[in-house]
C-alpha positions, 0 to 999 in steps of 0.5 A: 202643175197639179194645183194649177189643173185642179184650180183650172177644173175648180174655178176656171180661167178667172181663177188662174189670172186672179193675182192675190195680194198677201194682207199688209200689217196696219200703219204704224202711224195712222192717217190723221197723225201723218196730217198732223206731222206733215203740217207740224213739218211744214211751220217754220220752227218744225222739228231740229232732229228725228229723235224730236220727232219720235218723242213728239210721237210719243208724247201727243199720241203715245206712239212709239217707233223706232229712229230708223222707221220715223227716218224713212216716214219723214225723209222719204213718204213725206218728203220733208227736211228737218229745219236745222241750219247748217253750221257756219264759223263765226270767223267767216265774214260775209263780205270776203264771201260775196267777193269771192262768189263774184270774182270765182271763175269756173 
């Protein structure tokens, strides 16, 4: 309470409803590699794993980063998906399949 009346004598009402923003640590990507990854993300061959990624990183732009961070970086600020196909057996034959999508009933 006393710092609140002091600030209150000092500065005044402006001083009271300043809302402060604690300073936030640099990118550990900057900007321009961020473009670079998301077109890179965006070719049709793009990266089959994180860890392609990271070594990407390290290798053009000597950024190290953990797996976990380029993970949260790709999957959720850029919203992109790694370009690996699902497995498939090598039994299954796409006519039973087709045949089955269209005699299934809900």
């Amino acid at each position: 309470m006393y710092r609140w009346l002091q600030r209150y004598k000092q500065s005044g009402i402006n001083a009271l409803l300043e809302v402060k923003t604690p300073p936030r640590k640099p990118a550990l990507i900057p900007e321009t590699v961020m473009n670079q990854l998301t077109e890179r993300l965006r070719q049709p061959e793009g990266f089959k794993s994180y860890s392609k990624i990271q070594e990407w990183l390290t290798q053009e732009y000597q950024i190290v980063a953990a797996y976990k961070t380029v993970h949260k970086i790709v999957h959720y600020k850029l919203n992109a998906k790694l370009k690996v196909p699902r497995p498939r057996s090598a039994k299954a034959k796409p006519e039973v399949q087709e045949a089955f999508k269209k005699n299934f009933q809900i």
